[in-house]
Structures are given as structure tokens and as C-alpha cells.
N, C-alpha and C positions, 0 to 999 in steps of 0.2 A: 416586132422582130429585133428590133434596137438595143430590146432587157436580152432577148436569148444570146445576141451575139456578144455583149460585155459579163454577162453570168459566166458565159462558155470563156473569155480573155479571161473574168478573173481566176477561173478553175485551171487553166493552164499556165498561167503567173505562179499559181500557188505550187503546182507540179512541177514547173520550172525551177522553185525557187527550193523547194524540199529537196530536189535530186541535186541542187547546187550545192545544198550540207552533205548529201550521200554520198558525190562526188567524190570527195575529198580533196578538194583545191585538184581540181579532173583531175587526177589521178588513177580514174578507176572508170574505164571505157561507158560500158553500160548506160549510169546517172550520166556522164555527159555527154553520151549522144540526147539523154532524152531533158537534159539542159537545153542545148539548144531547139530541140523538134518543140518544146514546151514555149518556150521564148519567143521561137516565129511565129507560131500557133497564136499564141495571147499577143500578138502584135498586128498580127493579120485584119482578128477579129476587133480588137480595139479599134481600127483603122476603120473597118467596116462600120463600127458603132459610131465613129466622129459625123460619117454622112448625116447622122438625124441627130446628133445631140450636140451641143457644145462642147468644147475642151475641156473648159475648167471643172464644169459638173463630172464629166466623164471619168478624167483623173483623179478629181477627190475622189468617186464608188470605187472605181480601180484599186487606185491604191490602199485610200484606207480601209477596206476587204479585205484584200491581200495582206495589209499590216496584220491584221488580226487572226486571219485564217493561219496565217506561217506563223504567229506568235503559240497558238494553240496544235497546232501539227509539231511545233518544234518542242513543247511540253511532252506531248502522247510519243510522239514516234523517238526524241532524242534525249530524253531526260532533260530539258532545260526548264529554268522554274523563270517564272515572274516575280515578281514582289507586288504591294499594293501599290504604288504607284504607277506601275507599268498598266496593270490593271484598269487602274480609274482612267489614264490617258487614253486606253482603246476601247473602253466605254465612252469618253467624249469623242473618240473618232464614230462609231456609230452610231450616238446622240446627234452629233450635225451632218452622218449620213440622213437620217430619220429628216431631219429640220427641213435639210437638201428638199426631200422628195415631198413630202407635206404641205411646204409653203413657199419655193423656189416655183418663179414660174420660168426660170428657168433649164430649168428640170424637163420641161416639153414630154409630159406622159401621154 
């Protein structure tokens, strides 16, 4: 239950964070009512997920997930481009996601 409820924070993080570019600095009601509904949502459930797992492991998935899902959502939905270096950095965030879960025993699968 621990993966469903930080899958579900980071997919509301990343919603959060896309209606927080749609917003437009709020500006524009809509995105940020669902800026914040998205925010307490992925904070909820993150809170939930700290019961069974560690901080540190928790916020590295978290975040560096979310880094990369909003770097790819902000490609597709807003025109913004990467370079290779952006690239290879959030390849190495998911590379020691990957290490995390494999060889971390504190990781608690």
C-alpha cells in the first residue's frame, strides 16, 4: 500500500505543478483551484507513505519523479525543450532512483 499511496502523491505533485505553469502566476481561477486541490492531495498521501517508509528514501522517489515527469509534461504540453545536459542529469536522477530500490535496504519493499 506504501508504492500506491507515493505513485498517487507523485501523480498529484506533477498535476499540481503543470496547473502551477497553466495558472499563470494564479492568475487564472481554474489551474489554481486545482494547484492547490493537487498540492494537499500529494501531501496527504505522502504523509501517509512516511508511516512505512523513511524520509529520505521517500523524498528522493518523490521528488526526483516529479523532476522528471514536469520536465517531460513541460516539453509536450508547453513547448519548453531540454538540452543534453538536462537530460543526462534526470537520467542520473532515475539511475539512483533504480540503485535506491535494488540495493537500499533502506528502501523497506
Amino acid at each position: 500500500m506504501p508504492w500506491i499511496y507515493l505513485a498517487a502523491a507523485i501523480l498529484f505533485e506533477t498535476i499540481g505543478t503543470t496547473a502551477l505553469q497553466a495558472s499563470q502566476q494564479f492568475s487564472r481561477l481554474g489551474p489554481s483551484i486545482l494547484v492547490v486541490v493537487s498540492y494537499a492531495a500529494a501531501f496527504y498521501l505522502l504523509a501517509l507513505t512516511l508511516a512505512y517508509m523513511p524520509v529520505g528514501v521517500v523524498y528522493a522517489i518523490w521528488s526526483g519523479l516529479g523532476i522528471c515527469f514536469i520536465a517531460a509534461l513541460a516539453w509536450l504540453l508547453f513547448g519548453q525543450t531540454l538540452d543534453s545536459a538536462a537530460i543526462l542529469g534526470m537520467a542520473l536522477i532515475i539511475a539512483g532512483i533504480v540503485i535506491i530500490q535494488l540495493f537500499s535496504a533502506a528502501a523497506r519493499h
